[in-house]
C-alpha positions, 0 to 999 in steps of 0.5 A: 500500500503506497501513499498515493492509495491512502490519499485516495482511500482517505481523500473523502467519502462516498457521495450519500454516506452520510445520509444513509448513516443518517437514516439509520441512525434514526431507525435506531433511535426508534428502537431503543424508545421501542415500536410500542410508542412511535412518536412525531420524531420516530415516525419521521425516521421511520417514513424517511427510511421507507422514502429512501427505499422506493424505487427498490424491490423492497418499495412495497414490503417496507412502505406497508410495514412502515405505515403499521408500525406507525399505525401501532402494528408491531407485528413479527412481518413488519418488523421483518421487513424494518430489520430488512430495509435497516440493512440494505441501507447498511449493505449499500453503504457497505458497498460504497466504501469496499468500491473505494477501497477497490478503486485505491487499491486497484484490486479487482473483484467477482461479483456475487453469484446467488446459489440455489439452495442445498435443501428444501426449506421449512418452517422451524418451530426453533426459528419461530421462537427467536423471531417472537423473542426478537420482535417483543425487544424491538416492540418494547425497545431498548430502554423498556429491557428488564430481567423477564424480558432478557430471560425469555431468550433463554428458551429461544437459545436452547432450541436453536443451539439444537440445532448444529446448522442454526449454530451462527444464529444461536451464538449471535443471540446468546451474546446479545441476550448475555449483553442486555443482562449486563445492562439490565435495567437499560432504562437506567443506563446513560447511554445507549449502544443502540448502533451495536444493538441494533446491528445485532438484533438487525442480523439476527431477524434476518438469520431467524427467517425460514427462508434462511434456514441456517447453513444448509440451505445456502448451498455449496457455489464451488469447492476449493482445493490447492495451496492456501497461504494465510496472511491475517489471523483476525480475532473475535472475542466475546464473553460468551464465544471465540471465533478466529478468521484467517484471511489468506490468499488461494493458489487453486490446484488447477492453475489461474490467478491467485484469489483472496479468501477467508476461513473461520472456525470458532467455540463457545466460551465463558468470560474466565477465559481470556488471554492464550487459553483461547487458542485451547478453545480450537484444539479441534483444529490442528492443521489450521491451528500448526499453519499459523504458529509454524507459519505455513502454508496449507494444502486443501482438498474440496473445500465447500465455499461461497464467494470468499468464504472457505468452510473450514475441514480440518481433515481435508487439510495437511501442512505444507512448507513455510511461507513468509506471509510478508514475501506472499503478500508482496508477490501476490495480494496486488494481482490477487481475485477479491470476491463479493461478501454475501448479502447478509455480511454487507455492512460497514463494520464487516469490512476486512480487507487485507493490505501490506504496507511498509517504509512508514513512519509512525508517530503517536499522536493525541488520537493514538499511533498513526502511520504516514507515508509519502505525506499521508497518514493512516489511523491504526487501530491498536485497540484491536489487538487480541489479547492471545497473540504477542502483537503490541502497541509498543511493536507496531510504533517500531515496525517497518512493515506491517500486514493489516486489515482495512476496516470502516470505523467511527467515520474513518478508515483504520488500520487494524496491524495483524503482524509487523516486521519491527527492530528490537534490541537491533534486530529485525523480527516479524511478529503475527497476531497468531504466533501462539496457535499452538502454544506461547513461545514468550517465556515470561507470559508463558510463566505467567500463564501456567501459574493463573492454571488452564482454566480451559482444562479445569472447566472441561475437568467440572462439566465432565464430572457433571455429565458423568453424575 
């Protein structure tokens, strides 16, 4: 990444942006007052989110919800169709940023292919109660949420985390409820953070509909076999789970230009675990797991994937030789193929995109580090750092080169670093956010570790013994 392409990435925003946000922002203030009580201010919002979709396919649909939400219809079909404007509001906004990049980046992407569905869909008892539980949030809003509301999610959860292709949904519930009754009573709290929440609650309403029916029904578009390079290990923490996403690059097995995907595998978790014990969490994911603290390279055999989205088989996978990800990522990512995100992934904050930049300087500023290039400077998101990989601040300020992830944050764009080559005590060293996989190799927190205790064997030690009564 050169100065030139931050200039042209930084230079302004997508015309209507702001507009779109601003839209949103409405409809988000409506839910935390709740559906139940649509005022002047809410119905206004409300009305300009249904103006701003008439000349789409959803004209209709939404206009109509819009009219009985304001009318005092609250119901589980209009709320559908609210959280399915919110989002291609999100989507288009989402789109418009990832052409910015594409276009300062010069990286050419596919375009999104719909795929018939795996499997016939029905109707899901499971999915029914999440969507009841998901409209009486938005009907009562954000600030009427009290403990017997949040505890009506339980029953929601419990079925669908019965269900292995509804696992996404349940997750994304089970830690939207968990928040809530950290905040429980939200009519007490200051403020409100009705833009997570509704995201949140947006996505979940769109998951929890028949027609999306979980991870079977989207169906399989191509199979991915060859050499998989991984440059970026992206870590989601969350009290109630843990998911790692590997953004590498793919040489298929039978030839072609090298293309840009992505591969996630996660695990429920409780909020003790924190640090190095999350990677204990994966041990279910060997290969993955070697590839990324041996630093290798991956050879796949008929992977499922959609657009860019690899369904990570552990035993379809073997290690390969080692590869520097910064010399791949200097040969390779300019020329590499981006693919389209899916429908449902299309928003602002979803945005990842991997990048390589070096011969920067980094200066520590009063909004925190920043790297300037040629004149232009780039925000660096160090709050992202994960706390189970050896990647610091204080590393970043003295690197030279670093891997990153573009993401759309607070009106700006960012630089999330996932590794960097940096100079200490005189020498060069490169660093990755997954350097611990398999282990930390860092003797003073390893001692540290070992003496706060594996609290991941303990608690698996406990839910044994409770199995076995």
């Amino acid at each position: 990444m050169r100065g030139t392409q931050i200039a042209a990435l930084t230079a302004g925003h997508p015309a209507g942006l702001t507009d779109a946000l601003n839209l949103v922002a409405g409809v988000d203030a409506a839910l935390t007052r709740g559906l139940a009580r649509v005022g002047e201010e809410d119905a206004t919002a409300l009305a300009g989110l249904a103006g701003a979709l008439a000349t789409t396919p959803l004209a209709n649909l939404v206009g109509e919800a819009v009219d009985k939400i304001i009318a005092g219809s609250g119901t589980q079909e209009y709320v559908a169709a609210l959280a399915g404007a919110r989002s291609a509001v999100l989507g288009a906004v989402h789109d418009a940023l990832l052409e910015q990049v594409d276009v300062a980046l010069g990286r050419s992407r596919a375009p999104w292919a719909p795929v018939p569905a795996a499997v016939p869909v029905e109707a899901s008892p499971a999915l029914a109660g999440v969507r009841a539980w998901l409209s009486e949030v938005a009907v009562t809003g954000w600030r009427g949420v009290d403990h017997e509301l949040v505890a009506g999610a339980g029953t929601a959860v419990e079925a669908v985390l019965a269900v292995p292709e509804l696992r996404r949904l349940a997750v994304l519930l089970d830690g939207l409820a968990a928040e809530l009754r950290a905040c429980v009573p939200v009519a007490m709290m200051s403020q409100v953070p009705q833009r997570r929440w509704a995201d949140l609650w947006a996505r979940g309403v769109l998951l929890a509909q028949d027609t999306a029916a979980g991870d079977a029904a989207l169906g399989v578009a191509e199979r991915a076999s060859g050499r998989l390079l991984p440059l970026a290990v992206d870590v989601h923490e969350h009290d109630t789970a843990v998911q790692i996403q590997v953004h590498a690059l793919l040489e298929p097995a039978g030839g072609g230009s090298p293309r840009l995907v992505r591969t996630a595998v996660g695990a429920a978790k409780v909020d003790s675990i924190v640090g190095p014990a999350l990677w204990r969490l994966l041990s279910a994911q060997p290969v993955l797991l070697a590839a990324l603290a041996q630093r290798c390279a991956v050879m796949v055999t008929d992977l499922p994937m959609r657009g860019a989205d690899v369904h990570w088989q552990d035993d379809r996978a073997r290690l390969d030789e080692p590869v520097d990800p910064f010399a791949a990522a200097r040969v390779l990512l300019p020329g590499a193929l981006a693919a389209a995100s899916h429908p449902v992934d299309r928003h602002p904050a979803a945005i990842a995109e991997p990048v390589l930049i070096e011969g920067y300087a980094v200066s520590d500023r009063e909004g925190g580090l920043t790297m300037e290039q040629d004149g232009h400077q780039l925000a660096v998101a160090v709050d992202r750092l994960p706390s189970c990989g050896p990647l610091t601040p204080e590393l970043v300020a003295a690197s030279s080169a670093c891997l990153g992830l573009l993401r759309w944050d607070a009106g700006r764009w960012l630089l999330q670093p996932v590794a960097v080559q940096a100079t200490v005590k005189r020498k060069v060293v490169a660093v990755y956010t997954g350097d611990w996989a398999c282990g930390v190799t860092d003797a003073k927190v390893a001692k540290a570790d070992a003496k706060a205790g594996d609290a991941v064997m303990v608690l698996r030690e406990r839910a044994g013994r409770l199995l076995r009564r």
